[in-house]
N, C-alpha and C positions, 0 to 999 in steps of 0.2 A: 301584658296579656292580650290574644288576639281578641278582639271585640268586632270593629266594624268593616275590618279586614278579611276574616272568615267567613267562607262563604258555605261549605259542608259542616256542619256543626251539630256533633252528637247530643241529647240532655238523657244524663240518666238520673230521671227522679227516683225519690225510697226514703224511708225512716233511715235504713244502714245505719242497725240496731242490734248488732255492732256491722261494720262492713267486713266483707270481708274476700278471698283470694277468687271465691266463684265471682262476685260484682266483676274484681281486676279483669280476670277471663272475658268475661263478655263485652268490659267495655273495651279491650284490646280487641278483641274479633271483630267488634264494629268498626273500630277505625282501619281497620288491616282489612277487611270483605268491601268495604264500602268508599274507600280514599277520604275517610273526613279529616280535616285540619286538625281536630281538636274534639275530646268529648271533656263535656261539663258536667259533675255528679251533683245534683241541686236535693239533699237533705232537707227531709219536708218539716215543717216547724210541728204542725197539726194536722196531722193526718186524719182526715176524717174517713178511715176502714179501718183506723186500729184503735175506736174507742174504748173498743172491752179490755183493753190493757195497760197498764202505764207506761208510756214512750219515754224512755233516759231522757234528761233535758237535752235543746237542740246544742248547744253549746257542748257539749262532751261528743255528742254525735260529728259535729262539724270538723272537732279536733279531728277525730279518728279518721276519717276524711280525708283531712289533709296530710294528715300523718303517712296513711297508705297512698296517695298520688303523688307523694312530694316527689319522689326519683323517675317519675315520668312524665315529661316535656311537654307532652301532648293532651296532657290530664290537667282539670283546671276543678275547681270547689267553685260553687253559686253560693250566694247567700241571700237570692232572692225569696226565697219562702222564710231563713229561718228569722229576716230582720224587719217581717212585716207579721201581722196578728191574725189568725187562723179562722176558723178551721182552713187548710189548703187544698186547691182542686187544681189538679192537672192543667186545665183550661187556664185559670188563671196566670199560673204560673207561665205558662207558652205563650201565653201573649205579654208580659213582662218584657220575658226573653226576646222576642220576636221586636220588640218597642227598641229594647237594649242595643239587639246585633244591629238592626237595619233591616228594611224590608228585600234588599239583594242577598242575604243569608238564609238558605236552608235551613232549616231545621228538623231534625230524623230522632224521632223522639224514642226511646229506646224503652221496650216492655216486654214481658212474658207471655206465651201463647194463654194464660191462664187471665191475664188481663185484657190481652184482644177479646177473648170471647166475652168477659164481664163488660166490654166498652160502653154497650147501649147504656149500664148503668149508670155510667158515669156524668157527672154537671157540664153541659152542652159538648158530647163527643161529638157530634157535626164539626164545630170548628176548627177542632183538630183532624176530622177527613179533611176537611178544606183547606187548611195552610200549613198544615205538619207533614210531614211521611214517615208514616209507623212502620218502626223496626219490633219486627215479633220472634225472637228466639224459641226456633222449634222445640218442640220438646215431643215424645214420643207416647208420653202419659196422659195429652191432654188435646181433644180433638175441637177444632171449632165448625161450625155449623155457618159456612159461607152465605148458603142461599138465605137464612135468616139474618143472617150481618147486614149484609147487602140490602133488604128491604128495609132494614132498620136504619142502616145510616147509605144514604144512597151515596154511591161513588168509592165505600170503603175496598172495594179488592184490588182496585186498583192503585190505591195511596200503600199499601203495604207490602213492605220488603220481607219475606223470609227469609231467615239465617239459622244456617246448619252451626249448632256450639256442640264443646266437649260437652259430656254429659257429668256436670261436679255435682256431688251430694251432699253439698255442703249448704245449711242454711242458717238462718243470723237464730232465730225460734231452737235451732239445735244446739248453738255457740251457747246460746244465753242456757237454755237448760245445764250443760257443760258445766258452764260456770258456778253455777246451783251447786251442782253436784261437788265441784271440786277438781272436775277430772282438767286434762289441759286442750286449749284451744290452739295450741303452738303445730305451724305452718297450715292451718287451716283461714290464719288473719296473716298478716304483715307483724313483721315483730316488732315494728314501734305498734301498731295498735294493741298486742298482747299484752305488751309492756304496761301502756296504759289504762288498760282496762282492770289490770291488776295492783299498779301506783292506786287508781283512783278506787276501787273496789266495786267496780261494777257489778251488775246482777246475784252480788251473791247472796240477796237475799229475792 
């Protein structure tokens, strides 16, 4: 696996709960818009923004994971958040990674315009202006307020990439109702995660 050799390297953190074919999309556009080596999808152990809910263990998550990158070269699974003890924060996590690759590797840390604008929230975003460069997939539903960004974490317009994606309507909150329900998740995940989702009997209750 590239490690200290890569020097463009995507992370795309998330519970990917379950993952599924919109993640595939974006992490393919990043590598394909932006020339990285390689993106890494790092499955968050403890997500501290999805406490009002119960996160599947990270172990069934990481499968699926693997499951759906396995047939591409350039798609790699972390296990940095899920084999350390939580709650997890972004911050953390990137400098793991950052420790990991080597300080000659970039790091283009890949999120939603609906995260960029939540950033100031987050446990120390400065240090991610400062040694990341944030990949923000547009979205057309969801607008961010630069000039407040800007005074909030100084430096942030400039660290951020924009990237035009297809628009998929697909999300993991919709798969998992899906499942509830009964109805089928089939070509909306990778059909080894379908598969598994239904071996193991996820969300059906």
């Amino acid at each position: 696996m590239p490690l200290a050799s890569s020097r463009r390297i995507g992370i795309f953190g998330g519970a990917f709960d379950p993952i599924h074919v919109g993640h595939l999309i974006l992490a393919e556009e990043a590598h394909f818009q932006l020339g990285l080596e390689c993106v890494y999808f790092v499955p968050t152990g403890d997500p501290p923004h999805k406490q009002e809910r119960t996160v599947t263990p990270v172990a069934h998550r990481l499968c699926m994971v693997e499951l759906a990158t396995a047939t591409t070269d350039h798609f790699y699974v972390s296990r940095v958040d899920a084999d350390r003890t939580g709650p997890h924060y972004t911050v953390d996590m990137m400098q793991l990674l950052q420790a990991q690759f080597g300080e000659n590797a970039t790091l283009y840390f890949l999120m939603g315009m609906d995260s960029l604008r939540d950033l100031p929230t987050w446990r120390n975003p400065q240090w991610l202006v400062d040694h990341c460069r944030l990949v923000a997939f547009s979205r057309p539903d969801v607008e961010v307020d630069w000039a407040t960004l800007e005074t909030t974490l100084p430096g942030l317009r400039a660290r951020v990439i924009l990237l035009g994606m297809p628009l998929v309507e697909i999300s993991s909150t919709t798969l998992r109702a899906r499942v509830r329900t009964g109805a089928t998740v089939r070509h909306q995940t990778p059909e080894s995660v379908d598969t598994y989702i239904r071996k193991h009997r996820l969300y059906v209750t």
